[in-house]
BALOBA-1460 file (C-alpha; in Angstrom, 3 decimals):
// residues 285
<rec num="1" residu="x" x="0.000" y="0.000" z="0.000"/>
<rec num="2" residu="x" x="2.956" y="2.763" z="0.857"/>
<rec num="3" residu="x" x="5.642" y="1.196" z="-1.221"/>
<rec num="4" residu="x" x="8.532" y="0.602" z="0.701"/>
<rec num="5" residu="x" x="8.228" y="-0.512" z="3.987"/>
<rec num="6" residu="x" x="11.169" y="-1.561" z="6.859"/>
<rec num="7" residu="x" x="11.186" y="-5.782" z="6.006"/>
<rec num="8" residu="x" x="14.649" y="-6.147" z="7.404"/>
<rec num="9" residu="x" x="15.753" y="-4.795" z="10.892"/>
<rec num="10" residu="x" x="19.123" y="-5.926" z="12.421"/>
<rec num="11" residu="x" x="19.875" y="-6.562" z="15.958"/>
<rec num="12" residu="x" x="23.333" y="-7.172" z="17.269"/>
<rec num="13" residu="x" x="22.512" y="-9.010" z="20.858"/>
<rec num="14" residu="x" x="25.247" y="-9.003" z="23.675"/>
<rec num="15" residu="x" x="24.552" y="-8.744" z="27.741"/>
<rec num="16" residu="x" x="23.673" y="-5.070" z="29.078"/>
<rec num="17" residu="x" x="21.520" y="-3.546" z="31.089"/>
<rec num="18" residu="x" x="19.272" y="-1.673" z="27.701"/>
<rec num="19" residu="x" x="19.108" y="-4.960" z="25.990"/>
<rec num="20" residu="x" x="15.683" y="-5.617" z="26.823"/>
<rec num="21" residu="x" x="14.611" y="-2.033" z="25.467"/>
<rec num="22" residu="x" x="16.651" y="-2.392" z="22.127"/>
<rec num="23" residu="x" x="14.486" y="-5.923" z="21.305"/>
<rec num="24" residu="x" x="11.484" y="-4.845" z="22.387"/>
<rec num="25" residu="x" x="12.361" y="-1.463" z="20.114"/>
<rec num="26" residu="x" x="12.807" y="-3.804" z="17.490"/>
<rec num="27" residu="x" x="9.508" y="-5.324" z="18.116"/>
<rec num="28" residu="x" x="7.250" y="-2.578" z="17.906"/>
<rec num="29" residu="x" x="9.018" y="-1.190" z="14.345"/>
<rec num="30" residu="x" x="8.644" y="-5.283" z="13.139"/>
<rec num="31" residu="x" x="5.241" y="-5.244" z="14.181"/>
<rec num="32" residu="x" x="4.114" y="-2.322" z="11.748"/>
<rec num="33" residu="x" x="5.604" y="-3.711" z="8.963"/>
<rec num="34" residu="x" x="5.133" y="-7.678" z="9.073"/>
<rec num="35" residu="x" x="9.220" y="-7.603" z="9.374"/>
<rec num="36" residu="x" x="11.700" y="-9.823" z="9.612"/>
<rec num="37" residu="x" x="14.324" y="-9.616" z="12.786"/>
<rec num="38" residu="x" x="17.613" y="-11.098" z="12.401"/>
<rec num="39" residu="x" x="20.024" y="-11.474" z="15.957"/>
<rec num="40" residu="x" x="23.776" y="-12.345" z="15.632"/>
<rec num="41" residu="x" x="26.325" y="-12.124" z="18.881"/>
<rec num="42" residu="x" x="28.146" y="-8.509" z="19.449"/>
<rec num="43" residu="x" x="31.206" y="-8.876" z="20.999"/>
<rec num="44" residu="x" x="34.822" y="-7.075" z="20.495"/>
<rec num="45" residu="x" x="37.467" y="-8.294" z="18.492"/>
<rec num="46" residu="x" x="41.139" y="-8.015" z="19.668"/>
<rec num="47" residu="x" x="41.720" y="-5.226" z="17.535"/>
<rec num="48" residu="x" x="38.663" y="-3.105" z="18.855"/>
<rec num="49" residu="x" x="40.139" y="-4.160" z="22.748"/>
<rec num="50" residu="x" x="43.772" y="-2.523" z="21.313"/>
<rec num="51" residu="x" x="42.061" y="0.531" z="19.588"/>
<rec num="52" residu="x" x="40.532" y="1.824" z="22.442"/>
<rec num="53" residu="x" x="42.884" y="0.269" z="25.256"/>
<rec num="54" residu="x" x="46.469" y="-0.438" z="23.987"/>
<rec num="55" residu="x" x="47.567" y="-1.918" z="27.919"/>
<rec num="56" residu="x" x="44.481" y="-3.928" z="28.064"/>
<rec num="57" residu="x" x="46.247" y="-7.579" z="27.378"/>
<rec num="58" residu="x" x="44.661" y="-9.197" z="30.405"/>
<rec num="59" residu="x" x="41.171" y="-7.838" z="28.986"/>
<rec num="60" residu="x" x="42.360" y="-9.315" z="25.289"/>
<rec num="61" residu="x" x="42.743" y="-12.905" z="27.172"/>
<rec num="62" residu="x" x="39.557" y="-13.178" z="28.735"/>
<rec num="63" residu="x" x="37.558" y="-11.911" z="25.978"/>
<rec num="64" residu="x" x="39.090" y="-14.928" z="23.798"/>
<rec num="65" residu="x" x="38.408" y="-17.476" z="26.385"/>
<rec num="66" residu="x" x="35.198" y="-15.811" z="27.307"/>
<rec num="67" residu="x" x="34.076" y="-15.271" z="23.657"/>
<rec num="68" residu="x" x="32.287" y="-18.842" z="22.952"/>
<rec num="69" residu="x" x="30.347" y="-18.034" z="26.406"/>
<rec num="70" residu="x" x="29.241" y="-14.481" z="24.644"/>
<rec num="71" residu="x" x="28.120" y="-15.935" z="22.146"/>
<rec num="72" residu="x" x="25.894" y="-19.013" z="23.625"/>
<rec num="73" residu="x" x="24.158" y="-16.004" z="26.503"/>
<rec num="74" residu="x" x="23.595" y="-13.512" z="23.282"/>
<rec num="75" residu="x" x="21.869" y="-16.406" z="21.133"/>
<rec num="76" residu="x" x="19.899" y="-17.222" z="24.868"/>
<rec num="77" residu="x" x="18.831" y="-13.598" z="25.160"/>
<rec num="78" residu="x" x="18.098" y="-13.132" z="21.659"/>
<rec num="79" residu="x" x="15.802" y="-16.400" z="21.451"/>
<rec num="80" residu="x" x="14.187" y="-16.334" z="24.727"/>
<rec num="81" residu="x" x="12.815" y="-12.797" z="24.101"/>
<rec num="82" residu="x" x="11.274" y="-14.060" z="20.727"/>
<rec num="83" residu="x" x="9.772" y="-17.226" z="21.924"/>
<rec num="84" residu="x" x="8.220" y="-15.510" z="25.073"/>
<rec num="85" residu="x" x="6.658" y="-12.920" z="22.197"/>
<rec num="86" residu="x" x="5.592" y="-15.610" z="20.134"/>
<rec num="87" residu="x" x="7.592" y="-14.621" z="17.031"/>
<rec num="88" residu="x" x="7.776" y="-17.104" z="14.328"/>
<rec num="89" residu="x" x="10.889" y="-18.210" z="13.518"/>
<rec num="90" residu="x" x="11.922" y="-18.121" z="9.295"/>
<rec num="91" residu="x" x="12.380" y="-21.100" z="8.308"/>
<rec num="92" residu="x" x="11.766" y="-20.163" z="4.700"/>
<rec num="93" residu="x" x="13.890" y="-17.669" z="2.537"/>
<rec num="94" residu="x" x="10.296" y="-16.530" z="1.034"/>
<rec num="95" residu="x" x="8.470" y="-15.682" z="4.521"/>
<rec num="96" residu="x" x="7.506" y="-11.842" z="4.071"/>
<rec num="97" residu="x" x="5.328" y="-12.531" z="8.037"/>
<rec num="98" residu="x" x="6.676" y="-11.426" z="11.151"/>
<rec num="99" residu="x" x="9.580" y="-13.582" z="11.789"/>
<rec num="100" residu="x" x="13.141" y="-13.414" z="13.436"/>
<rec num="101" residu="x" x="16.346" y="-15.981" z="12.545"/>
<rec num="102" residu="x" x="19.796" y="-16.001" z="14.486"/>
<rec num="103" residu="x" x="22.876" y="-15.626" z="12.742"/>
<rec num="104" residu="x" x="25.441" y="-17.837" z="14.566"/>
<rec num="105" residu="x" x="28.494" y="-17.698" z="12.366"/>
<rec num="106" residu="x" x="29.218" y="-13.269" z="12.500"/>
<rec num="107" residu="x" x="32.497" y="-12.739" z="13.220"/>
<rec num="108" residu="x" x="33.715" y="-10.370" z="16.302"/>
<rec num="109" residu="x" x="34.017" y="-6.899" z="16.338"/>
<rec num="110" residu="x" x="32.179" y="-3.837" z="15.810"/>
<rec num="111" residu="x" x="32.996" y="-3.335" z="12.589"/>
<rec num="112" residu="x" x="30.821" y="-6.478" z="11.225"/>
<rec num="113" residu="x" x="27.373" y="-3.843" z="12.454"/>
<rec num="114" residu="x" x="28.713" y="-1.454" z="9.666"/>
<rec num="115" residu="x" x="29.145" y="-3.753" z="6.934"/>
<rec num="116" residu="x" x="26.218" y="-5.881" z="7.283"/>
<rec num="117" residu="x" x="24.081" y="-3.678" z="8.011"/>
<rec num="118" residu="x" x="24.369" y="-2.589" z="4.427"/>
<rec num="119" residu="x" x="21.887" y="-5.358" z="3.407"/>
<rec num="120" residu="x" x="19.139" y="-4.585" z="6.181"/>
<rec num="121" residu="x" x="16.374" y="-1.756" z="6.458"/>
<rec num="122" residu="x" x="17.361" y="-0.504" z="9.510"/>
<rec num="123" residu="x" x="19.797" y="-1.494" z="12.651"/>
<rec num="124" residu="x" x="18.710" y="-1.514" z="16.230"/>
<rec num="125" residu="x" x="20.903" y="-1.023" z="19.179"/>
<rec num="126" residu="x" x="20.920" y="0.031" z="22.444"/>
<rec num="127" residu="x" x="21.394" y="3.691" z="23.675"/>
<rec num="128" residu="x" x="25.556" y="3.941" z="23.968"/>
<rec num="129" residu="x" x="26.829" y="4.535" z="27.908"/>
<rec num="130" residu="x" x="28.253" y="7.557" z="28.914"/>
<rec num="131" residu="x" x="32.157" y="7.002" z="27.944"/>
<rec num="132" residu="x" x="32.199" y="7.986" z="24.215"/>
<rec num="133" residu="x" x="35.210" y="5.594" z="24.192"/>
<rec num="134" residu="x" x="32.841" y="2.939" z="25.099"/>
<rec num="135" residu="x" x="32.227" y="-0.487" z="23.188"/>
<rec num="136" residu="x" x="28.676" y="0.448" z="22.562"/>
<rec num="137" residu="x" x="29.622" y="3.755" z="21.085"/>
<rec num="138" residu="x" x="31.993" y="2.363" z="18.861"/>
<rec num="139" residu="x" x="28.677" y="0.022" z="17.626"/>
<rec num="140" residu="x" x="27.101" y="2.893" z="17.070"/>
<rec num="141" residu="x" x="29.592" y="4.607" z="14.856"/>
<rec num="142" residu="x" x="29.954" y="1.520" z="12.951"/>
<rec num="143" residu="x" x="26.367" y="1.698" z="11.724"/>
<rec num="144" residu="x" x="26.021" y="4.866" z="11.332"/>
<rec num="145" residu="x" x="29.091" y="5.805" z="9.107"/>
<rec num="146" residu="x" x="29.653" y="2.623" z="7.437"/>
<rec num="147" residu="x" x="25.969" y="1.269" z="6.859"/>
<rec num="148" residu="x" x="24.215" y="3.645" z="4.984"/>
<rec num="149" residu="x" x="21.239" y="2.359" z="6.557"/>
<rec num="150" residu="x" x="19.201" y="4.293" z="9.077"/>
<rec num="151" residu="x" x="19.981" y="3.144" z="12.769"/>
<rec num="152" residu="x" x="17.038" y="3.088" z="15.620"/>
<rec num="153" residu="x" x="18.438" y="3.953" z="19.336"/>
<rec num="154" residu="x" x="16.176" y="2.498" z="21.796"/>
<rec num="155" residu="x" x="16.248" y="3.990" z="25.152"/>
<rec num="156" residu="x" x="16.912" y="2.854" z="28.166"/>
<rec num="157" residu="x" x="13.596" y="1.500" z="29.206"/>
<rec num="158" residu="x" x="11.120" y="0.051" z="27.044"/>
<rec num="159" residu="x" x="9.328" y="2.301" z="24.887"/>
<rec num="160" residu="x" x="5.368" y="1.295" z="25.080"/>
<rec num="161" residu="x" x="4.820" y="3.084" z="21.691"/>
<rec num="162" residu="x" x="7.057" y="3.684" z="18.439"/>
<rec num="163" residu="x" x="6.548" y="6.259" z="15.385"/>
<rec num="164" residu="x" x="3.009" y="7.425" z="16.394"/>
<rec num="165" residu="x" x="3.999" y="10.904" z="17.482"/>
<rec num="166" residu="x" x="7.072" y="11.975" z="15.516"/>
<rec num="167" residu="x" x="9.350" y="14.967" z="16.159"/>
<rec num="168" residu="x" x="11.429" y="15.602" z="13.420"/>
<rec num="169" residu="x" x="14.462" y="17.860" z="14.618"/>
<rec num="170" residu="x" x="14.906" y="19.866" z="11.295"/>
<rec num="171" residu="x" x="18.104" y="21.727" z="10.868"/>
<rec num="172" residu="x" x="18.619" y="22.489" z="7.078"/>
<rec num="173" residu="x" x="21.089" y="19.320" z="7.237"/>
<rec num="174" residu="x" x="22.344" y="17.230" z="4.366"/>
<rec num="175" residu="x" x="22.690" y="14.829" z="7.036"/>
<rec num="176" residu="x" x="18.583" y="15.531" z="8.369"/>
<rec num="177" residu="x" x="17.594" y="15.246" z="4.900"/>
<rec num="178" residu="x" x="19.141" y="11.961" z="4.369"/>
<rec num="179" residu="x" x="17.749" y="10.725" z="7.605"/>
<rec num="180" residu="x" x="13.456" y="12.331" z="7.002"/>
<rec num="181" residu="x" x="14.152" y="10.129" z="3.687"/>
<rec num="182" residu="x" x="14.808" y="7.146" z="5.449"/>
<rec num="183" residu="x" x="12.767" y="7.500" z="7.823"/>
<rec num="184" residu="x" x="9.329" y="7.853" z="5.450"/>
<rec num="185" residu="x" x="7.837" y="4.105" z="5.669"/>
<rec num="186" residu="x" x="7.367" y="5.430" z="9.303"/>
<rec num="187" residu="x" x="5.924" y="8.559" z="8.689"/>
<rec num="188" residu="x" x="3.358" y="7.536" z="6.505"/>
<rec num="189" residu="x" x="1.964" y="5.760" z="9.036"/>
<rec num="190" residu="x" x="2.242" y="7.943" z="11.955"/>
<rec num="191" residu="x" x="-0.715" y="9.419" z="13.672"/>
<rec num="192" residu="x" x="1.002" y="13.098" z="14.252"/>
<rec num="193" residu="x" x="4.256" y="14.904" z="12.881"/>
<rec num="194" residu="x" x="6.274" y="17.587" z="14.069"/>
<rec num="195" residu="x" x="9.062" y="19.682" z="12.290"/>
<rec num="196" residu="x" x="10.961" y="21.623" z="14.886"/>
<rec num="197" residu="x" x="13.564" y="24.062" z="14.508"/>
<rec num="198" residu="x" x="15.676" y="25.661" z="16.970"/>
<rec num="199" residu="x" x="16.997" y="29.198" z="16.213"/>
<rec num="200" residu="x" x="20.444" y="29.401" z="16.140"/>
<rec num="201" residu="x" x="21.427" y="25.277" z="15.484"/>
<rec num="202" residu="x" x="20.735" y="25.136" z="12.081"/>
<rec num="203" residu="x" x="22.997" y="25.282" z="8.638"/>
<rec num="204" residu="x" x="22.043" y="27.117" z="5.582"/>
<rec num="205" residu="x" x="19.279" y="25.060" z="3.611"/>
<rec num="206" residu="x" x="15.599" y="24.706" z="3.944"/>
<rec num="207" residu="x" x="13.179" y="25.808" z="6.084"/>
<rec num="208" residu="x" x="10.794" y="23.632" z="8.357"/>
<rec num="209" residu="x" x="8.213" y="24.927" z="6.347"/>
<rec num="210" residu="x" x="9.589" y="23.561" z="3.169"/>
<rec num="211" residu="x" x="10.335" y="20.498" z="4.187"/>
<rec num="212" residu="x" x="6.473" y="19.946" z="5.495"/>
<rec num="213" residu="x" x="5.658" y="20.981" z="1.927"/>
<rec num="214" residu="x" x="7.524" y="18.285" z="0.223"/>
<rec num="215" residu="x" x="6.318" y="15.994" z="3.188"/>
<rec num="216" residu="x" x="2.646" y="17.150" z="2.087"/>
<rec num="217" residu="x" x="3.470" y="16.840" z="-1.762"/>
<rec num="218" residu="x" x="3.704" y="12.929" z="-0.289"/>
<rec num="219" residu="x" x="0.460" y="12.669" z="1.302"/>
<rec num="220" residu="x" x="1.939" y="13.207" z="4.713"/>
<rec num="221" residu="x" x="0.729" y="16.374" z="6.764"/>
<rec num="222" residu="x" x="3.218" y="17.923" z="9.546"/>
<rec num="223" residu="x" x="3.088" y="20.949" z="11.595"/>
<rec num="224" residu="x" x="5.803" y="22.676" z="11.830"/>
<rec num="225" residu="x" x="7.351" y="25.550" z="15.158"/>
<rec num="226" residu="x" x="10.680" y="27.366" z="15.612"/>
<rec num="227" residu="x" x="12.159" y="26.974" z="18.943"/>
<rec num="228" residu="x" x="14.073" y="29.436" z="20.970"/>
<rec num="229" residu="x" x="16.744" y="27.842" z="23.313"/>
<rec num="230" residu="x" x="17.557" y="29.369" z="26.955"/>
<rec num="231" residu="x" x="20.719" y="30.597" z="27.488"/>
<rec num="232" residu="x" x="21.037" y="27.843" z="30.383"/>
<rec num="233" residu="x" x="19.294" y="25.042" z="27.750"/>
<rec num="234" residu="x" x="21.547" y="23.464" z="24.457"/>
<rec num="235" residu="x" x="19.563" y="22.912" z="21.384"/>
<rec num="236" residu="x" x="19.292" y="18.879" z="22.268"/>
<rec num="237" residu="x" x="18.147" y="19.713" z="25.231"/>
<rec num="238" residu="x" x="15.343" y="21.942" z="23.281"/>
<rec num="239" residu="x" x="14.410" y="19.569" z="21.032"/>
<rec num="240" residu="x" x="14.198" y="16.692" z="24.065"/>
<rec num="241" residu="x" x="11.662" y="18.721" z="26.233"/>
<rec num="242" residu="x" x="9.635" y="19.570" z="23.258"/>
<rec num="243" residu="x" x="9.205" y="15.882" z="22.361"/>
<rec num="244" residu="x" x="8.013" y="15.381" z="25.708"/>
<rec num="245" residu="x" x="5.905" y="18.073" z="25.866"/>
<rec num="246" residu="x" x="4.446" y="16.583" z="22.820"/>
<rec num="247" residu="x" x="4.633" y="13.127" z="23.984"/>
<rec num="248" residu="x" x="6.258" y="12.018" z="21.111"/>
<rec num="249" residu="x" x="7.576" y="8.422" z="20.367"/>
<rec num="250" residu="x" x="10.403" y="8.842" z="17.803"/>
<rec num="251" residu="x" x="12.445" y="11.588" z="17.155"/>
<rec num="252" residu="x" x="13.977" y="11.873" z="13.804"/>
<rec num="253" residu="x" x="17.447" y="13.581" z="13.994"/>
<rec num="254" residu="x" x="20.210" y="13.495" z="11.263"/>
<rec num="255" residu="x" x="23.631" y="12.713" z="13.136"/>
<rec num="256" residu="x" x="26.767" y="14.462" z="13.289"/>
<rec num="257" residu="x" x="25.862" y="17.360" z="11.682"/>
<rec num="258" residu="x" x="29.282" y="18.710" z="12.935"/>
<rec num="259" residu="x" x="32.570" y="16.493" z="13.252"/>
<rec num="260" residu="x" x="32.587" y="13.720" z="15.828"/>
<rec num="261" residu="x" x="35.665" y="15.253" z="17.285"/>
<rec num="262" residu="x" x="34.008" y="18.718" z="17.769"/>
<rec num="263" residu="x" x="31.177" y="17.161" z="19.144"/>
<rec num="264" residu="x" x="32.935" y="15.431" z="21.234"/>
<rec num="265" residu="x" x="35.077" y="18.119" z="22.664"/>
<rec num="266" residu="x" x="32.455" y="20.994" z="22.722"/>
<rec num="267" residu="x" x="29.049" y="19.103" z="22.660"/>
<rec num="268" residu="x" x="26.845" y="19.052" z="20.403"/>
<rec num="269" residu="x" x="22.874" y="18.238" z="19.272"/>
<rec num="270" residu="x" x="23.649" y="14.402" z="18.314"/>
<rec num="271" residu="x" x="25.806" y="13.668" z="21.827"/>
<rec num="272" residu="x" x="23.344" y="15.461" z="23.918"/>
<rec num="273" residu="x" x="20.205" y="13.207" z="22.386"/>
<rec num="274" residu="x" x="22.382" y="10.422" z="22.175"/>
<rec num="275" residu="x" x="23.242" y="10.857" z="26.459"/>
<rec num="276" residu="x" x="19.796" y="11.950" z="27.449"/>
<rec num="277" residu="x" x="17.205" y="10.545" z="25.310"/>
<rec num="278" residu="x" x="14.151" y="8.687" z="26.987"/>
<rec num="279" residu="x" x="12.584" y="7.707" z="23.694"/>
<rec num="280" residu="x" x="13.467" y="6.076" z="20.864"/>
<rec num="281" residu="x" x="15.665" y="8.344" z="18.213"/>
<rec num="282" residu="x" x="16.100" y="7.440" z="14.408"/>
<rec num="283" residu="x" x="19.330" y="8.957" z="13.109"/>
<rec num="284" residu="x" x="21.375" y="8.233" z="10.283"/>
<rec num="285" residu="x" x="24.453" y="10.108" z="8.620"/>
């Protein structure tokens, strides 16, 4: 009915605390579409232990001798959450039905979320921790720079609701645009769409108001508002209390409009959704 529609949604499994929220994340977008949910085992390679910790050679030895145990508690996790929800499992190449498979045989390290995501719809992970060194933050760069395919950042709790009430976080962005487009299966079926600009955060491009025109021009209607940021509040901060003002479910938000390493030295829109979101963000780059 809407043309192209999110089939294929990744999900790399390992053991943390957000797991729980990233699968049932990945429920909730599977469930709108009839969509097929593939698990394989995340866990760092050797060379991702180095990268971020050159000293860490006791770390490097357990992870080998640990890594078979990673891999049988990820497949555990994985498959118990999908039985409990009653989720066929594909046994058939052909099944287009909700459905999920495991893919036992991924190699270690982050960079395998990147390159495999390529073939997938979207990727689903877990909100990163605080240290932007972190494992899960590395993930997270993978897919998002070396996919091409949107990426879905559940919270930390379990959302109850997913791409119902959508704030889009316009800011003239190549990035943004790149990110409304993949995000359209989802907005033509949401109930209620926002475009929301803050003054000051944006690059030369578009208005709000033209991108709700070329929204419209696809059968989708969206309001659209300007925010004005405090002097004590950041724009991600803006755009996070207006969503739940709003009660939104999703927030659309390209990421990385500036350089990681600026970000990451003077803050920025994508790190402060990224550390403080409480609902589930579609980004892509």
């Amino acid at each position: 009915m809407w043309g192209v529609r999110m089939k294929a949604i990744l999900v790399p499994t390992e053991h943390n605390a957000s797991m729980l929220s990233a699968l049932d994340t990945a429920l909730l977008l599977a469930r709108k579409f009839d969509s097929y949910i593939e698990g394989f085992p995340l866990r760092p390679a050797v060379a991702d232990l180095v990268a971020m910790d050159p000293d860490s050679g006791l770390t490097m030895v357990a992870v080998k001798e640990n890594d078979a145990e990673m891999v049988r508690h990820a497949e555990e996790i994985f498959r118990t959450f999908m039985e409990s929800h009653h989720i066929a499992l594909r046994t058939d190449a052909t099944q287009t039905s909700l459905s999920w498979a495991w893919s036992k045989d991924a190699p270690s390290g982050h960079d395998f979320v990147g390159s495999y995501g390529r073939v997938f719809d979207m990727i689903v992970l877990a909100r990163p921790g605080d240290e932007w060194q972190s494992p899960s933050m590395v993930t997270l760069e993978s897919a998002l720079f070396e996919s091409g395919r949107p990426v879905l950042i559940a919270p930390p709790s379990s959302p109850r609701s997913l791409g119902t009430n959508v704030l889009i976080a316009w800011n003239a962005s190549t990035e943004q645009a790149r990110t409304v487009a993949d995000a359209m299966p989802l907005l033509r079926v949401a109930e209620r769409i926002t475009i929301c600009t803050v003054e000051g955060a944006t690059v030369a491009g578009p208005s709000g108001e033209q991108m709700a025109r070329s929204l419209k021009l696809n059968g989708i209607a969206a309001e659209t508002m300007t925010l004005k940021p405090s002097i004590k509040r950041n724009a991600g901060e803006t755009i996070l209390r207006k969503a739940d003002e709003l009660g939104c479910d999703l927030i659309v938000k390209g990421a990385y409009t500036q350089s990681r390493l600026r970000q990451m030295i003077f803050g920025g829109t994508t790190r402060h959704i990224l550390a403080n979101a409480k609902l589930p963000v579609l980004m892509a780059h």
